[in-house]
N, C-alpha and C positions, 0 to 999 in steps of 0.2 A: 414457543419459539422453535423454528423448523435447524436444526442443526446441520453440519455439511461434512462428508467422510474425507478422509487422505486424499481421496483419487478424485474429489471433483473439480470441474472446470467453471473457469463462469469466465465474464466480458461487464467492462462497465457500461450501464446503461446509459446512451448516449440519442441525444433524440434525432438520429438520422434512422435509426431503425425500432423506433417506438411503434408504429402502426405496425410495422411487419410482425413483432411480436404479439399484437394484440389480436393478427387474424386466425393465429392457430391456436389450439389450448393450451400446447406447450412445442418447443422448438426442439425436437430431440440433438442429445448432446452438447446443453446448455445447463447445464447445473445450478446457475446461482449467479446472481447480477446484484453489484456493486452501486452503490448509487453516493451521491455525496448529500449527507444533510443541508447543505445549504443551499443546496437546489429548489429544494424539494418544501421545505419544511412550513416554511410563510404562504405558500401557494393554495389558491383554491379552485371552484372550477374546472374546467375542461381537462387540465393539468393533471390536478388532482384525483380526477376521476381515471384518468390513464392510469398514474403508479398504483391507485386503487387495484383496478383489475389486473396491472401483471405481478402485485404483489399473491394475489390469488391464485397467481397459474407458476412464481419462480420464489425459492428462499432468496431474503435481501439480505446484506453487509450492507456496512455503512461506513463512507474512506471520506472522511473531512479536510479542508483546504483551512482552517480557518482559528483551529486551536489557538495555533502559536506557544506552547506549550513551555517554551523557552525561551520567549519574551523577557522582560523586565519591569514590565507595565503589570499590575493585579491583575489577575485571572478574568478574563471576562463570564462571571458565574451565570449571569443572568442567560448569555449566549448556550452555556453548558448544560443551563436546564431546559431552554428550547429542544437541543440534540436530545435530550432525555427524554422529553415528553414523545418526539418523532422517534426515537428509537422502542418506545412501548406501543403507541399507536400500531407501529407496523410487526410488532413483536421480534425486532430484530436485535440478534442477541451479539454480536462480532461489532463492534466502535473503534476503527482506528484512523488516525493522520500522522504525522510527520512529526519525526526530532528534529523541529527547525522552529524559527521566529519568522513572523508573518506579522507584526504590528512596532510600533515605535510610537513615541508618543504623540505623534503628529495623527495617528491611525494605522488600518489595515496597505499596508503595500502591496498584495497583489504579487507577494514571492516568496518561495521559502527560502532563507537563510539559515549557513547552516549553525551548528553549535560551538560553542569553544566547546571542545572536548578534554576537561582539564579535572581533577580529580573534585580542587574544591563546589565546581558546580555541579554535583550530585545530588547532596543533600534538598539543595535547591527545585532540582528539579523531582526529586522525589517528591518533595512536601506535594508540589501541582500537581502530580501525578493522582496521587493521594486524595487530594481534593477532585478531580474529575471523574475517578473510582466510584468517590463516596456519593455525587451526586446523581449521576447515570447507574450506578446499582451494578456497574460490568467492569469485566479487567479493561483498561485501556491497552489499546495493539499500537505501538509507534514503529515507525516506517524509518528506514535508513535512507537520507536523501543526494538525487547528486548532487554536491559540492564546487563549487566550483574559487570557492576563496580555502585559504588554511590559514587558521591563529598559532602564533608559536605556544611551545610547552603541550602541545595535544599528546593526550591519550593516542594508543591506536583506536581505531571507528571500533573493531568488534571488542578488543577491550571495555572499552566505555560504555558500549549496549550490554555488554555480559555483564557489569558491575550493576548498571540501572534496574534491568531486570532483577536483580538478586536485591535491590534494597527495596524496589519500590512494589514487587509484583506484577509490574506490568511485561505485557506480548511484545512479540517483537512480530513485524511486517518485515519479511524479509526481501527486497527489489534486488533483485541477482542483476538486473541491467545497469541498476544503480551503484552496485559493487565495481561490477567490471569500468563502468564509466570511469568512478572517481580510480579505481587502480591504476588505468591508465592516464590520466590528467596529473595524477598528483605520484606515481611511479614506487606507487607504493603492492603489496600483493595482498590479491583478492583471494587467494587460498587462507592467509592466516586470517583475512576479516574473515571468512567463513568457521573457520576451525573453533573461534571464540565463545559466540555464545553457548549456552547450553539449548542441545535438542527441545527439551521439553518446553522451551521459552516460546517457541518460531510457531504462530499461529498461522500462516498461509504466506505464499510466494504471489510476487509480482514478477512478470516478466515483460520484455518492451524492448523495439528497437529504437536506437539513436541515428543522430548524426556526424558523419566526421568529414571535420572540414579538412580545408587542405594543407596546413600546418600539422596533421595528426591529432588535433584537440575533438575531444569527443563532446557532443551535445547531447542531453535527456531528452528527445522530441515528441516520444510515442507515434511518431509519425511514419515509419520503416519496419520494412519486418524484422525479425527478429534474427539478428548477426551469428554465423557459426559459433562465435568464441562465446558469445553469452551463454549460445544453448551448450557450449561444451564446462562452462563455468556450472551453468543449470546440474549437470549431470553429476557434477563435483557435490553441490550442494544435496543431492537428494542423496547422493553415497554416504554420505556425513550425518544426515538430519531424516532422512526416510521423506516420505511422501508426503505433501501437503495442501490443501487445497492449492490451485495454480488460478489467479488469472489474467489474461493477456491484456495489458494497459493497448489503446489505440487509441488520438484523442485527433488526428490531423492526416489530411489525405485518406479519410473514412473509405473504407472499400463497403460493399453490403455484406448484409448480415451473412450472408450465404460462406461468403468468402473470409470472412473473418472467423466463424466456426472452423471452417476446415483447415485455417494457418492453426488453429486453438489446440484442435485435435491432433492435429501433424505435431505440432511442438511436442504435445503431452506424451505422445508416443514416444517419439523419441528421443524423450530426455529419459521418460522410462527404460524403454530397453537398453540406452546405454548408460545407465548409473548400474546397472546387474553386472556387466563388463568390470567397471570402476568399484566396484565393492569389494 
């Protein structure tokens, strides 16, 4: 399993720029490509044979849509040992998705929802944490999502990730866009979610631009570049927690690959030099 330093970069792998990555040996200034196992995993063929070869030329992560982790429906294990077998297959060592529910008993809905953030569901979600651990062989990394409902009685968000982590062992994905989103929607501050968990918890940053309508409500899009305030929250965040792998979500109005490195690289930089500033 190909490991990834503080300072790398990577982009989710997205099949607008699959060939272009397959005509070079490697893209320089590309570190590490994301990819989601349910893309991926059932597939054979011509498909197959592509993540074959850029797995040979980029270390992969692996960012799931499909846990649901926080459900209330049984664990879908059978699903959890698919991810397992694709995560050896590819020798990909980093498995995370989302503290959110993504099924009801009707089925998958095709959304993340977020959690009640309430003390007695802890335990709870530990136990499934626990169990997706034990069948994938790796720490589970869950992602803090944007919100866009609030249950009463909540937790604060980075309270309630700092607690999960400390019972259950699992990572934390940290979406700085997704911080700043929900602070502003729900007028709460993105400084104290930051301040909460512990450093050693925070296995790699997501970073992403939104959209804001014109009532000031903020959308998660991945569709825009990346907003001064997020990158000045970014800068906050790496003062706090140091360096971490970074990579730039884009999933809509796809620019090329070309263009999309060099927004990757600009951010990188300059979240770095000014968290030195900020420390």
């Amino acid at each position: 399993m190909r490991t990834l330093t503080a300072g790398s970069r990577g982009l989710g792998l997205r099949p607008e720029f699959v060939d272009t990555l397959l005509e070079s040996p490697a893209v320089q200034g590309l570190d590490f490509l994301e990819v989601a196992p349910e893309n991926w995993m059932q597939i054979g063929g011509r498909k197959r044979d592509q993540l074959d070869r850029i797995a040979d030329r980029y270390p992969l992560i692996a960012h799931g849509l499909s846990l649901s982790i926080a459900d209330t429906e049984p664990l879908n294990t059978a699903f959890v040992r698919d991810v397992a077998r694709f995560l050896d297959d590819y020798g990909i060592a980093l498995y995370s998705d989302h503290l959110s529910a993504a099924r009801d008993g009707t089925g998958y809905l095709y959304d993340l929802l977020p959690v009640p953030r309430r003390a007695e569901n802890l335990p709870y979600l530990a136990g499934r944490i626990a169990q997706v651990q034990d069948i994938t062989g790796r720490q589970l990394v869950l992602e803090n999502v944007s919100a866009y409902h609030r249950y009463p009685g909540e937790m604060p968000e980075g309270a309630f990730f700092a607690e999960l982590a400390l019972r259950s062992g699992c990572g934390i994905l940290l979406d700085i866009n997704n911080a700043y989103v929900n602070a502003r929607n729900h007028g709460t501050d993105a400084s104290a979610f930051l301040r909460a968990p512990p450093s050693d918890a925070i296995v790699y940053y997501h970073i992403a631009g939104h959209l804001e309508l014109a009532d000031g409500f903020l959308l998660d899009t991945h569709g825009t570049p990346v907003a001064d305030a997020v990158l000045d929250l970014a800068r906050e965040t790496l003062a706090l927690h140091g360096p971490r792998p970074l990579l730039l979500e884009r999933d809509n109005h796809m620019p090329p690959l070309d263009v999309l490195l060099a927004d990757l690289n600009a951010i990188a930089t300059a979240i770095d030099e000014g968290r030195h500033v900020l420390a």
